[in-house]
N, CA and C atoms of all chains as a GROMACS GRO file, in nm:
protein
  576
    1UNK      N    1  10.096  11.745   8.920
    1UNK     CA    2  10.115  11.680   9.050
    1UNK      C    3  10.246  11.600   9.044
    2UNK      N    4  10.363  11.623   9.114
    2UNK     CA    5  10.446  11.533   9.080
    2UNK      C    6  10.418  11.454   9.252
    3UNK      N    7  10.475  11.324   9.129
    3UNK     CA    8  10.414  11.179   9.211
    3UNK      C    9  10.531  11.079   9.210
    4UNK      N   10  10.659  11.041   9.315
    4UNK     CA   11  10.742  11.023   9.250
    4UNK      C   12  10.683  10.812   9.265
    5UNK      N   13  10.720  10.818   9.144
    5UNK     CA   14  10.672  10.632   9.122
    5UNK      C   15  10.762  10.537   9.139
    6UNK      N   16  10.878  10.574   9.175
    6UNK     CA   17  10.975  10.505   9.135
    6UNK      C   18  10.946  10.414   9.291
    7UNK      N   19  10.914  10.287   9.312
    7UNK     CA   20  10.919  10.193   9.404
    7UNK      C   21  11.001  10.092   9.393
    8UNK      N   22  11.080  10.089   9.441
    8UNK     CA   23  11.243  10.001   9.436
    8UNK      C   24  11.184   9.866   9.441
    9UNK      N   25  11.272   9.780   9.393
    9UNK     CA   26  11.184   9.651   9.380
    9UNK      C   27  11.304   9.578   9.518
   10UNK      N   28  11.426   9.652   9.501
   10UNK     CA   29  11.537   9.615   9.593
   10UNK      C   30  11.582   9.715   9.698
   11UNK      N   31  11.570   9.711   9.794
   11UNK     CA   32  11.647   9.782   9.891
   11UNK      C   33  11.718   9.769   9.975
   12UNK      N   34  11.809   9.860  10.006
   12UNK     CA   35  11.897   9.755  10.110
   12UNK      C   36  11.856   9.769  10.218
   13UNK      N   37  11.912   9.632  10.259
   13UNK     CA   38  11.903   9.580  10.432
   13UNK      C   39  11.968   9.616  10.530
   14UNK      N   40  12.094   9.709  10.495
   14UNK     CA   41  12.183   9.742  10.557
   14UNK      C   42  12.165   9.881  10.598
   15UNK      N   43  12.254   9.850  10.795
   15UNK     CA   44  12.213   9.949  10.855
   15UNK      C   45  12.321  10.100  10.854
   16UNK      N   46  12.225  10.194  10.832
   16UNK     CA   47  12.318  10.343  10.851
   16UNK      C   48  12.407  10.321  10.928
   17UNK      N   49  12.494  10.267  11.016
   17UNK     CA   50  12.509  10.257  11.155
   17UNK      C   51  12.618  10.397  11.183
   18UNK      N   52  12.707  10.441  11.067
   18UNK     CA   53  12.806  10.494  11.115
   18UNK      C   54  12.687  10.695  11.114
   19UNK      N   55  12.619  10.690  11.045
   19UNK     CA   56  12.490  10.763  10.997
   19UNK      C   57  12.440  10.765  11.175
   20UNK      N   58  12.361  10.673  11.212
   20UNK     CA   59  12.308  10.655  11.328
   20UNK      C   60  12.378  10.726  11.444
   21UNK      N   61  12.472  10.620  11.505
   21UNK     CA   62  12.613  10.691  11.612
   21UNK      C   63  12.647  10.853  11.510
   22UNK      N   64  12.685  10.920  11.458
   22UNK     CA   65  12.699  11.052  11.417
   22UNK      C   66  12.596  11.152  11.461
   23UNK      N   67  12.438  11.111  11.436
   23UNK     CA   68  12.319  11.174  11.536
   23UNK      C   69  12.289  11.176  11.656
   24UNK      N   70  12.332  11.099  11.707
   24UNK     CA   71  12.289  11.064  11.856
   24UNK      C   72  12.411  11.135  11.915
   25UNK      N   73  12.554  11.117  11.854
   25UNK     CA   74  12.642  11.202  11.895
   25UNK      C   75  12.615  11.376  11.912
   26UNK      N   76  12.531  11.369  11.816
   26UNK     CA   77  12.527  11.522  11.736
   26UNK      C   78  12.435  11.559  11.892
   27UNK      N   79  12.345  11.480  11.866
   27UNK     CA   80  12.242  11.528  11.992
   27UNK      C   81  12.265  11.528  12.101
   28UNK      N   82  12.332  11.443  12.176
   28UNK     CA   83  12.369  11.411  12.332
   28UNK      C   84  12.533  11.359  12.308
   29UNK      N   85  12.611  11.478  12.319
   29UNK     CA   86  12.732  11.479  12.285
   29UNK      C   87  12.796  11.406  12.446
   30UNK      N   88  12.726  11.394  12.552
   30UNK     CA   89  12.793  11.331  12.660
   30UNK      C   90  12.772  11.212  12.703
   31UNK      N   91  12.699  11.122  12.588
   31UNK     CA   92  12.633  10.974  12.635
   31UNK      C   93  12.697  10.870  12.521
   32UNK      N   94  12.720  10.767  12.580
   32UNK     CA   95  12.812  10.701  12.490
   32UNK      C   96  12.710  10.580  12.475
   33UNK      N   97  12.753  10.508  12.320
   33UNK     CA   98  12.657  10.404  12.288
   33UNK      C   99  12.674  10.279  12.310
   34UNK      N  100  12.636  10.164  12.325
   34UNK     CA  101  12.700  10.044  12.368
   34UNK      C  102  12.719   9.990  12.208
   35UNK      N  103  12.788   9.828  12.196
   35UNK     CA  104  12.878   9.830  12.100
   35UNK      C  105  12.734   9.802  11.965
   36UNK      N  106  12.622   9.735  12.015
   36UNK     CA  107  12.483   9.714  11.936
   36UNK      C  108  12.417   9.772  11.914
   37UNK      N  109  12.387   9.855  11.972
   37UNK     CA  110  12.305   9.937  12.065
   37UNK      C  111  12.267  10.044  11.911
   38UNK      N  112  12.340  10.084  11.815
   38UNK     CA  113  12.266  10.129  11.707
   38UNK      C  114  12.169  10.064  11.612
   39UNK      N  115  12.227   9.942  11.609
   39UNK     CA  116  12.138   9.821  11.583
   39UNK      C  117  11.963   9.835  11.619
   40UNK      N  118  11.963   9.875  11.710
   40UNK     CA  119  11.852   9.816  11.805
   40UNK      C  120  11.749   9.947  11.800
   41UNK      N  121  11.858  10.102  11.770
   41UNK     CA  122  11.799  10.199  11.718
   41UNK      C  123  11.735  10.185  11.587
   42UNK      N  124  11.846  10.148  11.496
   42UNK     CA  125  11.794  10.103  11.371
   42UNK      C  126  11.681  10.024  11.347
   43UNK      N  127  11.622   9.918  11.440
   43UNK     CA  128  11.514   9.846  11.454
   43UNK      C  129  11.430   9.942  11.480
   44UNK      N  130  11.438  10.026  11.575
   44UNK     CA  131  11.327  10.123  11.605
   44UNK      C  132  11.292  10.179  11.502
   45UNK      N  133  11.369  10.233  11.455
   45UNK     CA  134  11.346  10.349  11.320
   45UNK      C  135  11.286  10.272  11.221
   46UNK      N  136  11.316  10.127  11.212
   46UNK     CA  137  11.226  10.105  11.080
   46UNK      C  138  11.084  10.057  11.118
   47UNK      N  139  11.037   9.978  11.244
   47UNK     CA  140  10.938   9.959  11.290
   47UNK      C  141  10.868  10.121  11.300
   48UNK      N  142  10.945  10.205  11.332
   48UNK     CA  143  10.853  10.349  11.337
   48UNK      C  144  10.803  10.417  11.209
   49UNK      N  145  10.903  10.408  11.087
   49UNK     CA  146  10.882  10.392  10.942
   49UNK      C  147  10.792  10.296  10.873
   50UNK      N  148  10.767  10.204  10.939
   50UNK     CA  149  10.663  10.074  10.904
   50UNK      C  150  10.536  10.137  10.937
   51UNK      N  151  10.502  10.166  11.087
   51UNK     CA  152  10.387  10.195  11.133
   51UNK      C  153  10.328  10.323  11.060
   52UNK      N  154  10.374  10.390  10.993
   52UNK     CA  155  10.383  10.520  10.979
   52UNK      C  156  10.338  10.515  10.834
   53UNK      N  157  10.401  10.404  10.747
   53UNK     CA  158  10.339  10.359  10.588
   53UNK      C  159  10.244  10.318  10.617
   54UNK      N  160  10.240  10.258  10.747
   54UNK     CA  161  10.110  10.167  10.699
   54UNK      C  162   9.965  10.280  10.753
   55UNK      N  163   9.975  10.329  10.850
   55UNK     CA  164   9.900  10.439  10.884
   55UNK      C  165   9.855  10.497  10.750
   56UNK      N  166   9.936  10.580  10.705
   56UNK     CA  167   9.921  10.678  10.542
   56UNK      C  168   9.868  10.623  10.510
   57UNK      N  169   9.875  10.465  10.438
   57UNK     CA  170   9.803  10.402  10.369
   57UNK      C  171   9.668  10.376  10.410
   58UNK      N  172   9.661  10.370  10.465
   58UNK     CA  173   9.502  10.330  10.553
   58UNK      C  174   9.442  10.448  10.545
   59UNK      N  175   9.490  10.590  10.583
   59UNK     CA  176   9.398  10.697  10.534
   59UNK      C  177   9.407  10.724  10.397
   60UNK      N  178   9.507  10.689  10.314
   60UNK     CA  179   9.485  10.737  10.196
   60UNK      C  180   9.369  10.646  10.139
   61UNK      N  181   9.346  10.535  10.147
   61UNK     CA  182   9.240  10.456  10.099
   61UNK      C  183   9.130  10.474  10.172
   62UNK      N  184   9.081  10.547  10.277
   62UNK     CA  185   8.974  10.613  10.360
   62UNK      C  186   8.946  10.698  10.263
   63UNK      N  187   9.054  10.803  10.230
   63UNK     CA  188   9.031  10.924  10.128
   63UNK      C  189   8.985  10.890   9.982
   64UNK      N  190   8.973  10.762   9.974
   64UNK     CA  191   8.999  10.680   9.785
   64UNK      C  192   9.093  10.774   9.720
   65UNK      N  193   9.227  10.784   9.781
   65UNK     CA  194   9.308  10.839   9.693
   65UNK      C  195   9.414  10.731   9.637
   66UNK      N  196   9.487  10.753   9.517
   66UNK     CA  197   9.535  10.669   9.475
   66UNK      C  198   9.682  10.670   9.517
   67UNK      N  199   9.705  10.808   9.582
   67UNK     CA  200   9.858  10.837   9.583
   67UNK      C  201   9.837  10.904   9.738
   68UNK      N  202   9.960  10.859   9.781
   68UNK     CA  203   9.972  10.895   9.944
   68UNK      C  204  10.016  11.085   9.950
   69UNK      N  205   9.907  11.174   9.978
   69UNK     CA  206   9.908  11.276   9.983
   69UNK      C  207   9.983  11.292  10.116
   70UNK      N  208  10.014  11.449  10.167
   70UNK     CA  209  10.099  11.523  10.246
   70UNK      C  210   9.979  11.522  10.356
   71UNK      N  211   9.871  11.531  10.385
   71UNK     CA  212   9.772  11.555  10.467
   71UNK      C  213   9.768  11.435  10.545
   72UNK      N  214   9.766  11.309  10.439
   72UNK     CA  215   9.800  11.178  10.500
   72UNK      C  216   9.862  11.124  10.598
   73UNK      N  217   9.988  11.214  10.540
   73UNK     CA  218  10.109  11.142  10.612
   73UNK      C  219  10.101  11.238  10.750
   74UNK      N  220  10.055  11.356  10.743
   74UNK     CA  221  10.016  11.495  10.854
   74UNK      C  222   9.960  11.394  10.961
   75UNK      N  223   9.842  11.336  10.894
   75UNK     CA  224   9.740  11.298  11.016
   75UNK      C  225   9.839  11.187  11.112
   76UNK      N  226   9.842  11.056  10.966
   76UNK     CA  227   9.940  10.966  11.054
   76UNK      C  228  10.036  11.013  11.171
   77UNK      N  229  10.111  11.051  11.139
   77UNK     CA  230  10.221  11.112  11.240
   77UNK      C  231  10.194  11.161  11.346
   78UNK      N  232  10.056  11.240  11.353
   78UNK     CA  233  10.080  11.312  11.511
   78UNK      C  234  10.009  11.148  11.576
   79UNK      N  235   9.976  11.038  11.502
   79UNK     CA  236   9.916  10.888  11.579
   79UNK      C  237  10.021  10.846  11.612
   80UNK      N  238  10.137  10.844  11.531
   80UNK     CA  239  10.218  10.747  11.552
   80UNK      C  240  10.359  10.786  11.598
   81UNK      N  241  10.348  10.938  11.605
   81UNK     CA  242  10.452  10.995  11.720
   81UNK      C  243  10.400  10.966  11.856
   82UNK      N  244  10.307  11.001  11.810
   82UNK     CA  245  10.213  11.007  12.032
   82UNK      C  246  10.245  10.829  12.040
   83UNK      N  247  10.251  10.744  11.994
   83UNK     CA  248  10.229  10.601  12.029
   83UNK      C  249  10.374  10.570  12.024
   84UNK      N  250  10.477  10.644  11.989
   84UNK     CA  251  10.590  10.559  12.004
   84UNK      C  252  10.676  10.743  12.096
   85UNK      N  253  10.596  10.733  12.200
   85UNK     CA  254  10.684  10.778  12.287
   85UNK      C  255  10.725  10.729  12.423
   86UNK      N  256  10.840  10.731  12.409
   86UNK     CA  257  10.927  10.667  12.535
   86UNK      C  258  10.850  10.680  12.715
   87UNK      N  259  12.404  11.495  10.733
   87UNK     CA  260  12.275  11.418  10.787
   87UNK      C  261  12.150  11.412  10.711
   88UNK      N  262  12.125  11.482  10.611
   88UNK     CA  263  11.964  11.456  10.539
   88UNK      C  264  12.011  11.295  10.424
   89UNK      N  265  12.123  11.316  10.413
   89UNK     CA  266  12.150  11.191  10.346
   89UNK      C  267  12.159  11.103  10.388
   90UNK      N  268  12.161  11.064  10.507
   90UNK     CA  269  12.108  10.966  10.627
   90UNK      C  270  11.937  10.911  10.635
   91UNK      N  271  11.896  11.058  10.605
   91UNK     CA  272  11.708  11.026  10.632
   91UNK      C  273  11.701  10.981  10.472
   92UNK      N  274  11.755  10.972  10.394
   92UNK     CA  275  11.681  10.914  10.264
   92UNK      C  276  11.644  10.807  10.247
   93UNK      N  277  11.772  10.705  10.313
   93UNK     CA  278  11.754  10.614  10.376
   93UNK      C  279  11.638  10.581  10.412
   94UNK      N  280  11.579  10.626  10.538
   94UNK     CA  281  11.458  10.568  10.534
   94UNK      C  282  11.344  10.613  10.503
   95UNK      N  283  11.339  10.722  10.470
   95UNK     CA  284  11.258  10.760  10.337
   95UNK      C  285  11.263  10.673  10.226
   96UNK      N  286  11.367  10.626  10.182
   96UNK     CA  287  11.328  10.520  10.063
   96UNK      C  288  11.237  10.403  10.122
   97UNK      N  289  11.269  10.342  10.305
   97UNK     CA  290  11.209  10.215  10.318
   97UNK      C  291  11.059  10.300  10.321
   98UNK      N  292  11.054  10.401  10.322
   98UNK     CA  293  10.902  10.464  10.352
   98UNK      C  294  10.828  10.422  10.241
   99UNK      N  295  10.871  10.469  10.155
   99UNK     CA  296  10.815  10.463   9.966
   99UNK      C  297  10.819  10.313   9.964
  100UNK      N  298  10.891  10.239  10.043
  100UNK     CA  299  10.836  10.106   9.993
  100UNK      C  300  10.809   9.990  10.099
  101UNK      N  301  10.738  10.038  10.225
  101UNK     CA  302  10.674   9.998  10.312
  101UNK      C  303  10.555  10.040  10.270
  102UNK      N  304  10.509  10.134  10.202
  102UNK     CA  305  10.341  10.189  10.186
  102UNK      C  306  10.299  10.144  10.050
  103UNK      N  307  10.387  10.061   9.970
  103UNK     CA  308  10.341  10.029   9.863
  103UNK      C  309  10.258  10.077   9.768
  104UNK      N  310  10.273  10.229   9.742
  104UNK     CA  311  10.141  10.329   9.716
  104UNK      C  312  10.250  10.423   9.641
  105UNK      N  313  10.204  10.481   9.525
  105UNK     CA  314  10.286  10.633   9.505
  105UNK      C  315  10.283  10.742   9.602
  106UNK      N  316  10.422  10.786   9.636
  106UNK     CA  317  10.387  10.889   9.747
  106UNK      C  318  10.437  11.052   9.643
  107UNK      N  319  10.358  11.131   9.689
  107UNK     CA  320  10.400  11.251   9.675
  107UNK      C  321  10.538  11.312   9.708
  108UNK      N  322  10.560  11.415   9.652
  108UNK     CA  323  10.726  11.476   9.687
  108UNK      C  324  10.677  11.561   9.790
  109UNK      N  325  10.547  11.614   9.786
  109UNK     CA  326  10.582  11.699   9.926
  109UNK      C  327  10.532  11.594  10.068
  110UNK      N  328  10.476  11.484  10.038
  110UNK     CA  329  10.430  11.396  10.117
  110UNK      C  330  10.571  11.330  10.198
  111UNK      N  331  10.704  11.296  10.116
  111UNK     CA  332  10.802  11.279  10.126
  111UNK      C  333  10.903  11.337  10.251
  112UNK      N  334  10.840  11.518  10.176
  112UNK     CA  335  10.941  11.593  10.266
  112UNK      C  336  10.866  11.630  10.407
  113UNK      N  337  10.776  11.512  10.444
  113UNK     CA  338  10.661  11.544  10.567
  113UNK      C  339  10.685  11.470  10.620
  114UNK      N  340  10.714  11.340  10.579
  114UNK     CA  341  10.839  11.265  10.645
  114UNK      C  342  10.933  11.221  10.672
  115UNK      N  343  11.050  11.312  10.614
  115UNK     CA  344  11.159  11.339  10.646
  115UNK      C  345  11.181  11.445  10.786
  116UNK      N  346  11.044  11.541  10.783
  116UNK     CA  347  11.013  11.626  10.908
  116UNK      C  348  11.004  11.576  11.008
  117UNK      N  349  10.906  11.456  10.981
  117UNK     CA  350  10.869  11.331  11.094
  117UNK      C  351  10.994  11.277  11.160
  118UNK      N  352  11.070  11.201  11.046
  118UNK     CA  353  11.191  11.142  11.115
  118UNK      C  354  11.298  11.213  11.194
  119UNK      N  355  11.282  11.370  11.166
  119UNK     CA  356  11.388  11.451  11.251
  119UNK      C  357  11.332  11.464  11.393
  120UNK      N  358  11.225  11.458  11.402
  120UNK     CA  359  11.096  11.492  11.548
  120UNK      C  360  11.164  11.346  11.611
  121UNK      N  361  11.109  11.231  11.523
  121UNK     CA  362  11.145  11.119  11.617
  121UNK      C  363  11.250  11.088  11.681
  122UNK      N  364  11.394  11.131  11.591
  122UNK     CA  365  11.552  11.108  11.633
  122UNK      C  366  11.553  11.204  11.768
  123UNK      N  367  11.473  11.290  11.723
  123UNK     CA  368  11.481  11.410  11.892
  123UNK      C  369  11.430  11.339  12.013
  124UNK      N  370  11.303  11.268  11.992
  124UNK     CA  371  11.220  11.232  12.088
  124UNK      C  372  11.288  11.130  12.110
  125UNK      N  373  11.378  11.041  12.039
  125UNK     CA  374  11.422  10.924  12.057
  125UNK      C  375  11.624  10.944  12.179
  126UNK      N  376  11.654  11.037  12.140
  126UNK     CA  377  11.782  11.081  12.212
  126UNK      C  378  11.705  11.135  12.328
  127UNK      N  379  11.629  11.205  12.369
  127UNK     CA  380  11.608  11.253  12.470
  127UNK      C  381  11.539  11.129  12.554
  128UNK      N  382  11.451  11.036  12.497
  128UNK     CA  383  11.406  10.930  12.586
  128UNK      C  384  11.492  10.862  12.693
  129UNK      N  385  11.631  10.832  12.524
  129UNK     CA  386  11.738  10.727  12.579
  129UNK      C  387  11.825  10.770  12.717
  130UNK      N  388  11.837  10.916  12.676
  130UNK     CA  389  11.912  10.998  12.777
  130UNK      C  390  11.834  10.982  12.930
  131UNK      N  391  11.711  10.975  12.884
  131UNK     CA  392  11.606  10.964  13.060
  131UNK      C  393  11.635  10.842  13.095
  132UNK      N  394  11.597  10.740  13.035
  132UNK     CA  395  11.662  10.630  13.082
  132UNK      C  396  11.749  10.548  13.129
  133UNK      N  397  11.888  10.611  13.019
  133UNK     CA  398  12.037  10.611  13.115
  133UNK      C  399  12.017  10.709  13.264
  134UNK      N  400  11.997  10.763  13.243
  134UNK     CA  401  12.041  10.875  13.346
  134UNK      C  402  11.938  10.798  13.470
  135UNK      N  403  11.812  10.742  13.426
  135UNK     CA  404  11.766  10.678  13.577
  135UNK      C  405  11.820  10.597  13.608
  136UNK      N  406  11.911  10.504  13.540
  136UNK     CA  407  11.992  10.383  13.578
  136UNK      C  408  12.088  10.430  13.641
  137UNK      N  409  12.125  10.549  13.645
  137UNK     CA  410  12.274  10.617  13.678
  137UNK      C  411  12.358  10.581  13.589
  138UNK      N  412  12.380  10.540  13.466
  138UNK     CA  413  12.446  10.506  13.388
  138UNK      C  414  12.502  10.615  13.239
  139UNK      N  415  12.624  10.613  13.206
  139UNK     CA  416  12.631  10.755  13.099
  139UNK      C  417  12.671  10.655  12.943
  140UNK      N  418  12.612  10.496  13.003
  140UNK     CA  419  12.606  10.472  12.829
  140UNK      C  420  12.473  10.411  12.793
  141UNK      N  421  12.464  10.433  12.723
  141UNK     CA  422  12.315  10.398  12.647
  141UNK      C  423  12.317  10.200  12.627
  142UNK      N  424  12.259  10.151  12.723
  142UNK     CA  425  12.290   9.969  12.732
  142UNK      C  426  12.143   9.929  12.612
  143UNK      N  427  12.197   9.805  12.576
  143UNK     CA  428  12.054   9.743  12.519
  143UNK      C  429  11.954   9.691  12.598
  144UNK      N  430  11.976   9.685  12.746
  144UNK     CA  431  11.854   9.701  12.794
  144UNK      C  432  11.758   9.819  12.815
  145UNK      N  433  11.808   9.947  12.795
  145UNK     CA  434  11.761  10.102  12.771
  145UNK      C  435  11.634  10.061  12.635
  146UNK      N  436  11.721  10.035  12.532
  146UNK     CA  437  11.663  10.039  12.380
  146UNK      C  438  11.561   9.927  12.376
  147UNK      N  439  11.552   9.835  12.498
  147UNK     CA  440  11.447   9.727  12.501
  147UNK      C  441  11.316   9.748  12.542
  148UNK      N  442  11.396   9.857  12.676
  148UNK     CA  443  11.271   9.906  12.756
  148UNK      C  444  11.190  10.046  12.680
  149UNK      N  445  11.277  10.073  12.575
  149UNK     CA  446  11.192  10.196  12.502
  149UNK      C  447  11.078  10.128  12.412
  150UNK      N  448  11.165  10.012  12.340
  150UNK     CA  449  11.068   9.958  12.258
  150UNK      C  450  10.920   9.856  12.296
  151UNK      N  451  10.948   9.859  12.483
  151UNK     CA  452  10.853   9.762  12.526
  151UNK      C  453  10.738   9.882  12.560
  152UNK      N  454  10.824  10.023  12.559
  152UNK     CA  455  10.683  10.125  12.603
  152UNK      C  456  10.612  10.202  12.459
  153UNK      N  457  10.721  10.166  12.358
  153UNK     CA  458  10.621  10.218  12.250
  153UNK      C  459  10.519  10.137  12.205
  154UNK      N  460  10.512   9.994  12.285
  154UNK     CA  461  10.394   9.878  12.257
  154UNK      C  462  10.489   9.792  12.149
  155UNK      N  463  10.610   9.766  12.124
  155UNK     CA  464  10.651   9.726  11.997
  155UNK      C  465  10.673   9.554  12.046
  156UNK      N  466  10.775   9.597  12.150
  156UNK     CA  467  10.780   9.433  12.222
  156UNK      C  468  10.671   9.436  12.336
  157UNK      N  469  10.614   9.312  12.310
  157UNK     CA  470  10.532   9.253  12.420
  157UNK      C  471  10.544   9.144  12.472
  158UNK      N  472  10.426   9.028  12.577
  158UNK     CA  473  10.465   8.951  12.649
  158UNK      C  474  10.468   8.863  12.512
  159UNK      N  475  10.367   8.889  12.373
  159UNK     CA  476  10.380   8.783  12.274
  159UNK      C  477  10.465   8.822  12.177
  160UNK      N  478  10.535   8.926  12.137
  160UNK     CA  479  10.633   8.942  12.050
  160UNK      C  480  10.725   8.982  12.132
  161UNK      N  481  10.843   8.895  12.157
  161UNK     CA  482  10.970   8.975  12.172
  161UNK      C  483  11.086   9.017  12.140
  162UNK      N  484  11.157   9.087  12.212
  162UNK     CA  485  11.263   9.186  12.108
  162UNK      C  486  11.326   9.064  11.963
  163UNK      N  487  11.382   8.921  12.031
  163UNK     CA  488  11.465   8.861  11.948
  163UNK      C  489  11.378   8.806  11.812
  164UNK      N  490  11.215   8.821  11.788
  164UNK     CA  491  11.107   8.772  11.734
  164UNK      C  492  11.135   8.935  11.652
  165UNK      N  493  11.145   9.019  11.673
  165UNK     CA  494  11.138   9.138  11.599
  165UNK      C  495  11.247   9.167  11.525
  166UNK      N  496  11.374   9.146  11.592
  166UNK     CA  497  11.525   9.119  11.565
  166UNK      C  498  11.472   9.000  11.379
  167UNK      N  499  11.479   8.901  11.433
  167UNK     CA  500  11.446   8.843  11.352
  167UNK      C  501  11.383   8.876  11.200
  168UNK      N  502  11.288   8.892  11.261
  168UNK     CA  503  11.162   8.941  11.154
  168UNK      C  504  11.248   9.073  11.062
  169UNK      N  505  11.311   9.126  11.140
  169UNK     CA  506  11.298   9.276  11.009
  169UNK      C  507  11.466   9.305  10.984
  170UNK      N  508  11.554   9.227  11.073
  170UNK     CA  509  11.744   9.250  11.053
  170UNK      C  510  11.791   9.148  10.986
  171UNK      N  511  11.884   9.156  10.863
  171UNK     CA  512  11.951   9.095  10.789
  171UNK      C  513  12.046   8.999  10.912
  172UNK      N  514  12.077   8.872  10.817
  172UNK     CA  515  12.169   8.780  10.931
  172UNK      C  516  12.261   8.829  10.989
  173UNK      N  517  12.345   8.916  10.944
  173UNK     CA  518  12.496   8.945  11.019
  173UNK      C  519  12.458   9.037  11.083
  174UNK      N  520  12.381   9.116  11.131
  174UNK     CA  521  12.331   9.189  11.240
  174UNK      C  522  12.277   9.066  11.352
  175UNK      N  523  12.137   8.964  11.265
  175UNK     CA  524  12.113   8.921  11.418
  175UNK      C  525  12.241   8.834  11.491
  176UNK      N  526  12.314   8.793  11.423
  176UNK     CA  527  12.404   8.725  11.513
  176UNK      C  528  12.474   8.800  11.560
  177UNK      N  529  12.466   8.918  11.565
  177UNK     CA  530  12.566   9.077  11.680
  177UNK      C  531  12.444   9.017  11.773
  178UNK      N  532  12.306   9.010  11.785
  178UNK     CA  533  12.235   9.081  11.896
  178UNK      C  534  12.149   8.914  11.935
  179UNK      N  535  12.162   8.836  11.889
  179UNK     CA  536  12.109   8.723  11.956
  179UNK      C  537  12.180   8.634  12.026
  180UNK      N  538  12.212   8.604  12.124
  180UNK     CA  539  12.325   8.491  12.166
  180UNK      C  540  12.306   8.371  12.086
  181UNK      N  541  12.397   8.291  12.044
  181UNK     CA  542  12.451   8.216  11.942
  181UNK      C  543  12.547   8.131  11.977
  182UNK      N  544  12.584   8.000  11.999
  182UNK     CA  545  12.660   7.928  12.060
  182UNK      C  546  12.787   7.893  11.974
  183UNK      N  547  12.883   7.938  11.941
  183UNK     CA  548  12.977   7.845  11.844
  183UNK      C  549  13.085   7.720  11.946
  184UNK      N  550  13.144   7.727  11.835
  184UNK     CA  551  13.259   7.624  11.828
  184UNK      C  552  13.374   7.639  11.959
  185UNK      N  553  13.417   7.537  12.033
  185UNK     CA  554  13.501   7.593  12.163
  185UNK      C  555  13.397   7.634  12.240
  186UNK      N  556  13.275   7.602  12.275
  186UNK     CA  557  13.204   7.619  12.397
  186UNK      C  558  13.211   7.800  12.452
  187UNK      N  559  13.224   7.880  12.352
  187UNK     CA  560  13.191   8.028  12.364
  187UNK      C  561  13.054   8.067  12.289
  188UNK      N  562  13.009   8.184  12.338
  188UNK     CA  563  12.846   8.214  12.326
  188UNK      C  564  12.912   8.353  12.249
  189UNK      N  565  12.835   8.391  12.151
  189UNK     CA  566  12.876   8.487  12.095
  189UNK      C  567  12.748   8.583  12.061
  190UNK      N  568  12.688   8.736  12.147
  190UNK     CA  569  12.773   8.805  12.189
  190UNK      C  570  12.815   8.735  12.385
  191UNK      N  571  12.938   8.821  12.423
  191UNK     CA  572  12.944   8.743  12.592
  191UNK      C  573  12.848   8.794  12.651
  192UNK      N  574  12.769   8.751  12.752
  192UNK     CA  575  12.668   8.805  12.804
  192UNK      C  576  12.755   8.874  12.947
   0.00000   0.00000   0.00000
């Protein structure tokens, strides 16, 4: 089973931003971003990344599993896509 | 761009505080490509009902007030707070300095 363990004790705080504006470009090549405004994406994305650990986790310990399986993260997601749509 | 999602794939592995699997990993890296889609196409509905062709931070406020994130008891600058390093919130919170200017201008 590979299980990768490695849990950063440090991560950074800092935002993709030039990462961010490059996708949104990629996607809607005719809409322009305001000067924060990736910022505020970036908030989204990690509040949506938050909800989304914490989901897994909650079924994986439903499951008494010790390690956050692929089925887990399956279920979570179709919860926490449907709840963070616009 | 996948070197972009690792990024938060790493905050993933350490928001769940749990060992995650490698194929568990690449299920949400799947995830995060679905959301960036659902998330450009929202923003785009939203400009476009304003009549507007740039994406304002009141767009990104009103997305986050319909995914339930901001409410009447948490709001955006309470979330700002909570989860953005300092030199970001002072881009997005008004802030009064020196010489009687507010920084960002409203």
């Amino acid at each position: 089973m590979a299980v990768s363990t490695v849990v950063s004790k440090r991560i950074k705080r800092k935002a993709p931003r030039a990462f961010l504006r490059r996708t949104f470009k990629q996607k809607k090549p005719h809409l322009r971003l305001e000067t924060a405004c990736d910022l505020l994406i970036h908030l989204n994305c990690l509040l949506f990344v938050h909800r989304l650990a914490e989901e897994s986790r909650t079924n994986a310990c439903e499951n008494k599993s010790r390690v956050i399986k692929k089925d887990h993260v399956l279920t979570a997601a179709k919860v926490i896509l449907k709840k963070s749509r616009g | 761009y996948k070197a972009g999602l690792s990024h938060y794939m790493k905050l993933f592995s350490f928001y769940s505080k749990m060992p995650v699997e490698k194929k568990a990993l690449e299920m949400v890296e799947k995830c995060l490509d679905k959301y960036f889609q659902h998330l450009c196409n929202d923003l785009e509905a939203f400009s476009a009902h304003a009549g507007r062709k740039t994406v304002k931070l009141e767009d990104l406020e009103l997305l986050l007030r319909r995914q339930g994130l901001v409410t009447d008891h948490v709001s955006l600058h309470v979330l700002v707070e909570r989860h953005l390093p300092l030199e970001y919130r002072q881009l997005l919170i008004p802030c009064a300095f020196s010489g009687n200017s507010v920084s960002p201008a409203q």
